[in-house]
N, CA, C and O atoms as a GROMACS GRO file, in nm:
protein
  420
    1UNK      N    1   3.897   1.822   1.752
    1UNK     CA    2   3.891   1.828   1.608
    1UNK      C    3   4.031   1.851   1.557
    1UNK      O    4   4.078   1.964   1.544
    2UNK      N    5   4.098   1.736   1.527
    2UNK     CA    6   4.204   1.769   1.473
    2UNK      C    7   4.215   1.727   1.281
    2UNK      O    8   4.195   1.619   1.225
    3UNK      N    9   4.252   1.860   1.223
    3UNK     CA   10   4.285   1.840   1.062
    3UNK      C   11   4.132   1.778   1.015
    3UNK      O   12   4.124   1.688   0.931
    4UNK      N   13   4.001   1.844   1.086
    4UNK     CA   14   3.891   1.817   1.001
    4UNK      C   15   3.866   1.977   0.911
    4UNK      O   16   3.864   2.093   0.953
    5UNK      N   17   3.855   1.935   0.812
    5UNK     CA   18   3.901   2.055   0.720
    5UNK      C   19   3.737   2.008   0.648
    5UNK      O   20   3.714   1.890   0.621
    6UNK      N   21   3.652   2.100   0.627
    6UNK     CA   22   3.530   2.117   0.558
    6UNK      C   23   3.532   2.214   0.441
    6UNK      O   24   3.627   2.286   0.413
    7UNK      N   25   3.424   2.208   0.381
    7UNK     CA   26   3.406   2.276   0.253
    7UNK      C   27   3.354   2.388   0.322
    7UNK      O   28   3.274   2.378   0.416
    8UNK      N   29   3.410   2.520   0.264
    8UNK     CA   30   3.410   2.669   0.370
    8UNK      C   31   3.284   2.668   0.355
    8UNK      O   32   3.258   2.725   0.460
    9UNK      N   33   3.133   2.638   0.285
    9UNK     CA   34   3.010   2.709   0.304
    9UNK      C   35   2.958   2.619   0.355
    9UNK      O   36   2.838   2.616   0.328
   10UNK      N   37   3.011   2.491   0.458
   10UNK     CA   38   2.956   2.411   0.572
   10UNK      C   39   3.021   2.420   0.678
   10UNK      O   40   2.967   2.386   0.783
   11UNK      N   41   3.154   2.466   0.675
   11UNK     CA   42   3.193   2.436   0.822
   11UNK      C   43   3.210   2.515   0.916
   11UNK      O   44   3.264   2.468   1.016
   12UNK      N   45   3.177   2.632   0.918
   12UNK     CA   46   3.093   2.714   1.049
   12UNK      C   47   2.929   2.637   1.070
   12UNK      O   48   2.861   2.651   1.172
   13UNK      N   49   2.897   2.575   0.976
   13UNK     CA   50   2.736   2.516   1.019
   13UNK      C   51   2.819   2.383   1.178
   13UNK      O   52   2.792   2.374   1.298
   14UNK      N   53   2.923   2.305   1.082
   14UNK     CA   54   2.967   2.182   1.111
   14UNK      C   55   2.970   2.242   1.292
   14UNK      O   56   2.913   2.183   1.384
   15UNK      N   57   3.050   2.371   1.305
   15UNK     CA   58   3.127   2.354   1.434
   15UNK      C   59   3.004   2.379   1.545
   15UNK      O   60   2.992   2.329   1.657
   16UNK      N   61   2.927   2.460   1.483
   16UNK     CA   62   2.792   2.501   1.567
   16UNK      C   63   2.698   2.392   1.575
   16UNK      O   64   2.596   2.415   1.640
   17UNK      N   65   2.710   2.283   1.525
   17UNK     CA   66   2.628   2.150   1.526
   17UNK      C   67   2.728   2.093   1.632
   17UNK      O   68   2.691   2.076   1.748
   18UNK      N   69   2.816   2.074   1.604
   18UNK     CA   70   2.945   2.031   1.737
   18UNK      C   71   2.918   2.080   1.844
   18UNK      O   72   2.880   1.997   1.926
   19UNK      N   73   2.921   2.211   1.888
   19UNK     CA   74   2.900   2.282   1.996
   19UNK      C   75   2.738   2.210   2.070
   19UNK      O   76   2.732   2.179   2.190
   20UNK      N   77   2.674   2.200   2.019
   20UNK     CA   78   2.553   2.147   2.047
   20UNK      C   79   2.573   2.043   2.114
   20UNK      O   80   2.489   2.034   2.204
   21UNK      N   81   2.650   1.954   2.113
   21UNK     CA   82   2.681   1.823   2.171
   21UNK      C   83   2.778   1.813   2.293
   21UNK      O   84   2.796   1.719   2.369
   22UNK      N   85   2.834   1.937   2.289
   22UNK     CA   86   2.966   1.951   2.419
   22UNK      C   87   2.891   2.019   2.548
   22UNK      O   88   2.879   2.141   2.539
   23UNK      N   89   2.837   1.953   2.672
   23UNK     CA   90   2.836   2.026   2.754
   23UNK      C   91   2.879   2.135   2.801
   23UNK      O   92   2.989   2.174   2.762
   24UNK      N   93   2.826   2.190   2.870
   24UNK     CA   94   2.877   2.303   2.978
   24UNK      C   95   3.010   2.280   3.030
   24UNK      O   96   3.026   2.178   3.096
   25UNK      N   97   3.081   2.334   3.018
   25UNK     CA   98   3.245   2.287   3.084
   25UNK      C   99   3.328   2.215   3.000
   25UNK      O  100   3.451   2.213   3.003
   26UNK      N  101   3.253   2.157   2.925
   26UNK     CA  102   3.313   2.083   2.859
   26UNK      C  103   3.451   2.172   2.752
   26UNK      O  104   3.478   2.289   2.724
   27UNK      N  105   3.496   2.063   2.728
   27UNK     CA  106   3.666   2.121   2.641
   27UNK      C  107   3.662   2.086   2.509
   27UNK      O  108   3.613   1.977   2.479
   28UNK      N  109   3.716   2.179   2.404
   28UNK     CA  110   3.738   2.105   2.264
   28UNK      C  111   3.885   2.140   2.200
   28UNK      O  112   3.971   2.228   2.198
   29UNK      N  113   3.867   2.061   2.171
   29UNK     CA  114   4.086   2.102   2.150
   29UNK      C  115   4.073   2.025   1.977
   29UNK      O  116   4.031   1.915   1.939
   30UNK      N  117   4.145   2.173   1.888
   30UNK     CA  118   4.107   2.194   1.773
   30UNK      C  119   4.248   2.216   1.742
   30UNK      O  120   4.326   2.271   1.819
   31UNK      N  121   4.289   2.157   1.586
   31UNK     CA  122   4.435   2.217   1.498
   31UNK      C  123   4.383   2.164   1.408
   31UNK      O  124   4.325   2.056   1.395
   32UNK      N  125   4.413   2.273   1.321
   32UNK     CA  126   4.394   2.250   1.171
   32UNK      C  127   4.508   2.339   1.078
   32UNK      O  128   4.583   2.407   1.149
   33UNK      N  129   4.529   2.347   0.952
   33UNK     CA  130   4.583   2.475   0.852
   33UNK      C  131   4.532   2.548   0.828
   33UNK      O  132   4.422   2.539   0.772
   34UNK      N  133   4.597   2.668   0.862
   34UNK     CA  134   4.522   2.810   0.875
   34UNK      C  135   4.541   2.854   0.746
   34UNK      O  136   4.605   2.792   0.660
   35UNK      N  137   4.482   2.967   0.729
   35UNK     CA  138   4.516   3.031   0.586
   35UNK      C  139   4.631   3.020   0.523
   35UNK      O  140   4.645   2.968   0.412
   36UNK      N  141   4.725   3.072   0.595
   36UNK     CA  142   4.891   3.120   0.604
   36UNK      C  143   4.942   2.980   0.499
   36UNK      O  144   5.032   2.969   0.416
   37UNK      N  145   4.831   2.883   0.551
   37UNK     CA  146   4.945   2.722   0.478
   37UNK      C  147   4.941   2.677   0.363
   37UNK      O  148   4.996   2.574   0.323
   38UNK      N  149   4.836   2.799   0.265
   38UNK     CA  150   4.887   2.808   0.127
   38UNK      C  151   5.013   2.843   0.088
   38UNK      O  152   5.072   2.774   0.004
   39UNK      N  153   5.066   2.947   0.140
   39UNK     CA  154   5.161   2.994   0.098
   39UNK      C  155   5.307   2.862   0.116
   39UNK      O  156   5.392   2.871   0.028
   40UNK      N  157   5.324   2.775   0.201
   40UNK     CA  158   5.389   2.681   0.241
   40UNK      C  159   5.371   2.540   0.131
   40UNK      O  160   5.452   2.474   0.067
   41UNK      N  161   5.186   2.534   0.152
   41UNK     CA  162   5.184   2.429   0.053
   41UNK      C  163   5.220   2.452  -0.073
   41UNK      O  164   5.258   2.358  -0.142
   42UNK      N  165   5.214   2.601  -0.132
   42UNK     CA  166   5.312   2.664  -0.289
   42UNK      C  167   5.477   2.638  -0.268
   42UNK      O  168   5.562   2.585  -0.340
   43UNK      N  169   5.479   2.679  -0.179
   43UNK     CA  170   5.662   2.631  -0.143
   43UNK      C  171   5.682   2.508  -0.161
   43UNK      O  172   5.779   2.481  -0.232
   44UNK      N  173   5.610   2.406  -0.111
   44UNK     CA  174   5.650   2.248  -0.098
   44UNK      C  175   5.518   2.182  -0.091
   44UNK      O  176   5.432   2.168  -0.005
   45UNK      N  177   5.537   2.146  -0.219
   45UNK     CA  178   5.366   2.027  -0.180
   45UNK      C  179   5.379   1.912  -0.088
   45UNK      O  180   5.281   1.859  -0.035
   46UNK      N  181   5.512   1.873  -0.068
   46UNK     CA  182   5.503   1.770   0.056
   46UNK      C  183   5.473   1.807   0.177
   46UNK      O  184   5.458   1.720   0.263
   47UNK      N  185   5.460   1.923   0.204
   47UNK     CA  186   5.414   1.938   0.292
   47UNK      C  187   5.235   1.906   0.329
   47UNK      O  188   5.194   1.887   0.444
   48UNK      N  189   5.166   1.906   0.232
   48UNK     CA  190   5.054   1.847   0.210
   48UNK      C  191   4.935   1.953   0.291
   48UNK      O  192   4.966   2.050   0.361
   49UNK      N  193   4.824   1.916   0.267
   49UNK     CA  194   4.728   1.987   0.338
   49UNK      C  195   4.655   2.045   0.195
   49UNK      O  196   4.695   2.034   0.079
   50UNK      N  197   4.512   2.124   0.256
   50UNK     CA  198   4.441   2.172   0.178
   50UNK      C  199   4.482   2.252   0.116
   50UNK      O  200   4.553   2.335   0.173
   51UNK      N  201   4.457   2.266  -0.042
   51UNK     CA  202   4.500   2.381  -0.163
   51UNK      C  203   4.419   2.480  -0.168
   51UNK      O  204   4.456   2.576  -0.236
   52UNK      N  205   4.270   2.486  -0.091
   52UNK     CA  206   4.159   2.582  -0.140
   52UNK      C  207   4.174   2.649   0.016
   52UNK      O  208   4.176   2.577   0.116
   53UNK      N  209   4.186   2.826   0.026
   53UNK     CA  210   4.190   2.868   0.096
   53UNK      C  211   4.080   2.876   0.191
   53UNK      O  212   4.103   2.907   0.308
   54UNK      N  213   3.927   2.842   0.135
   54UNK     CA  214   3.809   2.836   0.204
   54UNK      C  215   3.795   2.744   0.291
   54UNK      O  216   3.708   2.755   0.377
   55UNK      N  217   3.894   2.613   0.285
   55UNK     CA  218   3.884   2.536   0.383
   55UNK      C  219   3.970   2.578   0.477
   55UNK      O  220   3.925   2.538   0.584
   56UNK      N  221   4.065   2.635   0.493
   56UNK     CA  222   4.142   2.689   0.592
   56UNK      C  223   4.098   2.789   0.652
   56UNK      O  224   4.019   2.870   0.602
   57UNK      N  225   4.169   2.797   0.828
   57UNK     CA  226   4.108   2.885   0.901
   57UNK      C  227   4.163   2.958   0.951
   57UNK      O  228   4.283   2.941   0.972
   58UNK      N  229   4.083   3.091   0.999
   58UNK     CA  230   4.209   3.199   1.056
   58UNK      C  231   4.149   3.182   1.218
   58UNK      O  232   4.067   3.095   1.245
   59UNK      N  233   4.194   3.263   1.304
   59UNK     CA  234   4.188   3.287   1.431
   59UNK      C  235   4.058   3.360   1.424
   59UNK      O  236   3.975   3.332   1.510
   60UNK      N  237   4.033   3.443   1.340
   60UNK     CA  238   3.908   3.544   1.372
   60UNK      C  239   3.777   3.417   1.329
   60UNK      O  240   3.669   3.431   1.387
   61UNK      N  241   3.786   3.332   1.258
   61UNK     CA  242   3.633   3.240   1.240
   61UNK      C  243   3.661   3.138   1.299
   61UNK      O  244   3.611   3.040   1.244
   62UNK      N  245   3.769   3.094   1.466
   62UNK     CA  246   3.767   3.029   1.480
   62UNK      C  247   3.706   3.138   1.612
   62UNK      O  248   3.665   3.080   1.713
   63UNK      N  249   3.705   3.204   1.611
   63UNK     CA  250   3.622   3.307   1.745
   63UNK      C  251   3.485   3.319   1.723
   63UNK      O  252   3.395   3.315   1.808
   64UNK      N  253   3.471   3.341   1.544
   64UNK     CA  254   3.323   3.371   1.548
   64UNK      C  255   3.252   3.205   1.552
   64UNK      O  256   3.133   3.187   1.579
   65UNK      N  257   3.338   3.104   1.523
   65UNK     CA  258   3.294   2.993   1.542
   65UNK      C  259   3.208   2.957   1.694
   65UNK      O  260   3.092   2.926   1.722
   66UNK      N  261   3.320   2.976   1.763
   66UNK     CA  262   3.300   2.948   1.934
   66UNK      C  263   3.267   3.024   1.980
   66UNK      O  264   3.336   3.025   2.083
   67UNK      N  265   3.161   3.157   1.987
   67UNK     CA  266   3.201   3.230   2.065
   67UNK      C  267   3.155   3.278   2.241
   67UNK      O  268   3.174   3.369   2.322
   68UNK      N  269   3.078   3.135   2.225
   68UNK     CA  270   3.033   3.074   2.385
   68UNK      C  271   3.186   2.982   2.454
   68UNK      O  272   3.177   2.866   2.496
   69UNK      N  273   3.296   3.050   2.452
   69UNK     CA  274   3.373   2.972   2.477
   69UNK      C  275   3.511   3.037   2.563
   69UNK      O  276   3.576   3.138   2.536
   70UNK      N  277   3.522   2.975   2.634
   70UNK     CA  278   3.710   3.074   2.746
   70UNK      C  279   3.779   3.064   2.682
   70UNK      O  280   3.790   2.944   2.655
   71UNK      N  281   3.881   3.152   2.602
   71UNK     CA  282   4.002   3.069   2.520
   71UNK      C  283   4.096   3.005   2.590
   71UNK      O  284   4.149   3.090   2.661
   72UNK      N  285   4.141   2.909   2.606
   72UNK     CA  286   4.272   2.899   2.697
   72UNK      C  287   4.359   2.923   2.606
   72UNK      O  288   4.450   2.999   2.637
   73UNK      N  289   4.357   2.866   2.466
   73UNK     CA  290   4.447   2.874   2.373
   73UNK      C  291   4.418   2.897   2.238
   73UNK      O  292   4.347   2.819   2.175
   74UNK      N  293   4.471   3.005   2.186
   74UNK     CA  294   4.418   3.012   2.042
   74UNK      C  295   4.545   3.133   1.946
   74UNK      O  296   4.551   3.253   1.922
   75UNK      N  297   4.619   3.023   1.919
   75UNK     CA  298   4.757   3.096   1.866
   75UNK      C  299   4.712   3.011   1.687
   75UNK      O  300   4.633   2.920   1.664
   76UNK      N  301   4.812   3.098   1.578
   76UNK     CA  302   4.856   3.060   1.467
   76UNK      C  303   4.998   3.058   1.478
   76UNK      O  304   5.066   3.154   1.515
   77UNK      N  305   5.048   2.926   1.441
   77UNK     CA  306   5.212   2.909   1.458
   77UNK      C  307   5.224   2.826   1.339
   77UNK      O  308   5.137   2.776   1.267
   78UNK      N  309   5.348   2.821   1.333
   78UNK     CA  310   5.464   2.732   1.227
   78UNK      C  311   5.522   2.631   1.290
   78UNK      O  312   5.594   2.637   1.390
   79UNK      N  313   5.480   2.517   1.215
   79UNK     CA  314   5.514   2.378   1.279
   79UNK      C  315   5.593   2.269   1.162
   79UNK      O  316   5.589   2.285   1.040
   80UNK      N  317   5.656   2.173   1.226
   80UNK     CA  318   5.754   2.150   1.115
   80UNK      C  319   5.648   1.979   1.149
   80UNK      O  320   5.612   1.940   1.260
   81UNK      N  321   5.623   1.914   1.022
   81UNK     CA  322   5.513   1.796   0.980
   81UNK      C  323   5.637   1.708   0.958
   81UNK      O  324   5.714   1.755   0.875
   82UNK      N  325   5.673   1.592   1.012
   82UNK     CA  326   5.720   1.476   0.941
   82UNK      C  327   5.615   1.350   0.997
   82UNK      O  328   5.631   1.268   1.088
   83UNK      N  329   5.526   1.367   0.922
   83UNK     CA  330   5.382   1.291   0.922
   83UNK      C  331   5.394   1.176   0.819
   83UNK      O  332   5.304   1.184   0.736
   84UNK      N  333   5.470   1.080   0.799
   84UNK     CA  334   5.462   0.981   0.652
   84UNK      C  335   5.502   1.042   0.554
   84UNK      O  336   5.553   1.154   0.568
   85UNK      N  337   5.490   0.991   0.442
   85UNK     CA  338   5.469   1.034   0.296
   85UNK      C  339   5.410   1.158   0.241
   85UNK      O  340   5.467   1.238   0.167
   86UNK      N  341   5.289   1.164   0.286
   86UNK     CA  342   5.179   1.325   0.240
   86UNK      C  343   5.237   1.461   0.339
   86UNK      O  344   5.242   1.572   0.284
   87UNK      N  345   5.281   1.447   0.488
   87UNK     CA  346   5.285   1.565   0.534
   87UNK      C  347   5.438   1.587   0.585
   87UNK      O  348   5.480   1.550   0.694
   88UNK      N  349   5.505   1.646   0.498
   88UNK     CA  350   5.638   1.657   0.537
   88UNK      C  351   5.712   1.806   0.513
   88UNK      O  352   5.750   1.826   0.398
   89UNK      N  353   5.730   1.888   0.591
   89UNK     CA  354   5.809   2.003   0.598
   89UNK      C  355   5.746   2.116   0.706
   89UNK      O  356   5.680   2.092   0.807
   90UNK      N  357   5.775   2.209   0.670
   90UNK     CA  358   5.692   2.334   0.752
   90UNK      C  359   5.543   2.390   0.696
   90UNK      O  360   5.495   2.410   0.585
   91UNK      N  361   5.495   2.405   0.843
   91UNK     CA  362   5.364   2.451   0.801
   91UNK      C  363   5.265   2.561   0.860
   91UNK      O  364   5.332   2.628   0.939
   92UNK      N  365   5.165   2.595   0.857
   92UNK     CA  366   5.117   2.667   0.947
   92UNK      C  367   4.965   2.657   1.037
   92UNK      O  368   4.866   2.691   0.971
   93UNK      N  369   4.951   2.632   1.121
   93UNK     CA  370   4.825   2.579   1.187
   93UNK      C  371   4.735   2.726   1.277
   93UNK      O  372   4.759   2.843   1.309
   94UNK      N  373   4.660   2.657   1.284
   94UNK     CA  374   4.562   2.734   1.396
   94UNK      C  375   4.519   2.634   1.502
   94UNK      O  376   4.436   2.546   1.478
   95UNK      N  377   4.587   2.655   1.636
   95UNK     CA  378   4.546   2.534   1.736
   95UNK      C  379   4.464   2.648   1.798
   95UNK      O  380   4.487   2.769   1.788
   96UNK      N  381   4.342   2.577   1.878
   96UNK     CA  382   4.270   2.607   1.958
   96UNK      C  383   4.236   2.504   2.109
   96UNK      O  384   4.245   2.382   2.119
   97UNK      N  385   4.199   2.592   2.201
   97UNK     CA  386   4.146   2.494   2.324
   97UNK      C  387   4.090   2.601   2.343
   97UNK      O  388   4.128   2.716   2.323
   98UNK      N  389   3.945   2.537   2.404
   98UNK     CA  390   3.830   2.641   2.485
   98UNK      C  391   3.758   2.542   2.524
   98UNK      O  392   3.755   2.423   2.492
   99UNK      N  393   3.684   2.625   2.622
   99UNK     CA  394   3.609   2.538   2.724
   99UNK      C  395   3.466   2.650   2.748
   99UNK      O  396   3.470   2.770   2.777
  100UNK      N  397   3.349   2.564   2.724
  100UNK     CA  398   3.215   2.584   2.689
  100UNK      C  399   3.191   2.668   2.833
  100UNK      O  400   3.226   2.642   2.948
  101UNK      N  401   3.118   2.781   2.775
  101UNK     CA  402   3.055   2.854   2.927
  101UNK      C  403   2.939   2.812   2.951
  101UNK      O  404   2.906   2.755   3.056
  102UNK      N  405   2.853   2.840   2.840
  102UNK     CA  406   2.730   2.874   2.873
  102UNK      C  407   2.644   2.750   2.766
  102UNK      O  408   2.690   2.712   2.659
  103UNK      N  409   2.544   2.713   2.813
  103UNK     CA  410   2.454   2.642   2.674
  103UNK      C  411   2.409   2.732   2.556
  103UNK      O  412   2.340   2.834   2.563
  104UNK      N  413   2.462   2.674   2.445
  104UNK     CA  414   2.420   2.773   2.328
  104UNK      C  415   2.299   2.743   2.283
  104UNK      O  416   2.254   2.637   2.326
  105UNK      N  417   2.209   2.825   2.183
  105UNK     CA  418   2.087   2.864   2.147
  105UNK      C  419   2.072   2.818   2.044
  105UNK      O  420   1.967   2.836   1.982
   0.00000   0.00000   0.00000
């Protein structure tokens, strides 16, 4: 799931409908803009990305999202976008990788 950004009172439904479909073992490797990338997108709108903080994610609902899951990776960092036209400057993400333990309920 990369830069799928949902309307905040669906997309904890979205990721737990996802999870449903990933086997056991299976891997999901996730980046999106975390909260933090309001403050960046106020600095520079070229930098682009979502304006409403509800679609952005922090580390803690990307835990309660998954939480049948190993983290291998789950940092918030600052990344510099020269993506075209819409995504250009510094920004801030939430990447994730985890890998499914158990079948969820």
């Amino acid at each position: 799931m990369i830069y799928a950004h949902f309307p905040a009172d669906i997309k904890s439904h979205y990721h737990k409908e996802l999870d449903k479909y990933l086997k056991t073992g299976g891997t999901i490797i996730f980046e999106a803009f975390s909260k933090r990338h309001i403050d960046y997108v106020t600095a520079n709108e070229k930098v682009g990305g979502p304006k409403e903080i509800g679609i952005l994610f922090s580390i803690d609902e990307i835990k309660s999202d998954f939480p049948n899951y190993e983290i291998l990776e789950l940092v918030e960092k600052e990344i510099e976008l020269t993506e075209g036209l819409f995504h250009n400057g510094t920004g801030s993400v939430v990447r994730f990788v985890g890998q499914k333990k158990t079948t969820s309920c």
